[in-house]
C-alpha positions, -999 to 999 in steps of 0.1 A, spaced: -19 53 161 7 27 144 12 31 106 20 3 82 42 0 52 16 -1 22 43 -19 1 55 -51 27 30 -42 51 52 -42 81 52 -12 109 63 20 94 82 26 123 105 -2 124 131 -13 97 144 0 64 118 9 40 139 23 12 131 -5 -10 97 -1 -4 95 36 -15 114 26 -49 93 -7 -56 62 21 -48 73 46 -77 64 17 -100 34 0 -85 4 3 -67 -3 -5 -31 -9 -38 -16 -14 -31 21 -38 -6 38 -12 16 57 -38 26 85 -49 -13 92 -22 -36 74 -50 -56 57 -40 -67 20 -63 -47 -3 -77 -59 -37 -57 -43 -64 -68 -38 -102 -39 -25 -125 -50 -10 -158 -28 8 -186 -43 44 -174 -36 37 -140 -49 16 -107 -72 11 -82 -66 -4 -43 -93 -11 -19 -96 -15 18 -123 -36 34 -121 -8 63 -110 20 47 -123 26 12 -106 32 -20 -69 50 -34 -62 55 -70 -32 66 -88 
């Protein structure tokens, strides 16, 4: 099964993702790492919500 970077939504495998994992401390997702499809995103001052057409809902 191929993994996806839920920050730039590239292959987990391939590249440098350090960038990614520091942009990550500060915001939400934006890609679903099991399908690379860009998920809706609501930011609120307690927290957030992401959601995947395919594969449901994350919070944080």
């Amino acid at each position: 099964m191929t993994f996806y970077c839920d920050h730039c939504g590239r292959r987990a495998d391939e590249g440098d993702h350090a960038a990614c994992l520091a942009a990550r401390a500060m915001e939400p997702p934006r890609y679903c790492a099991r399908c690379r499809r860009r998920m809706v995103v609501q930011v609120t001052p307690g927290g957030w919500s992401a959601r995947c057409a395919e594969h449901g809902s994350l919070s944080g």
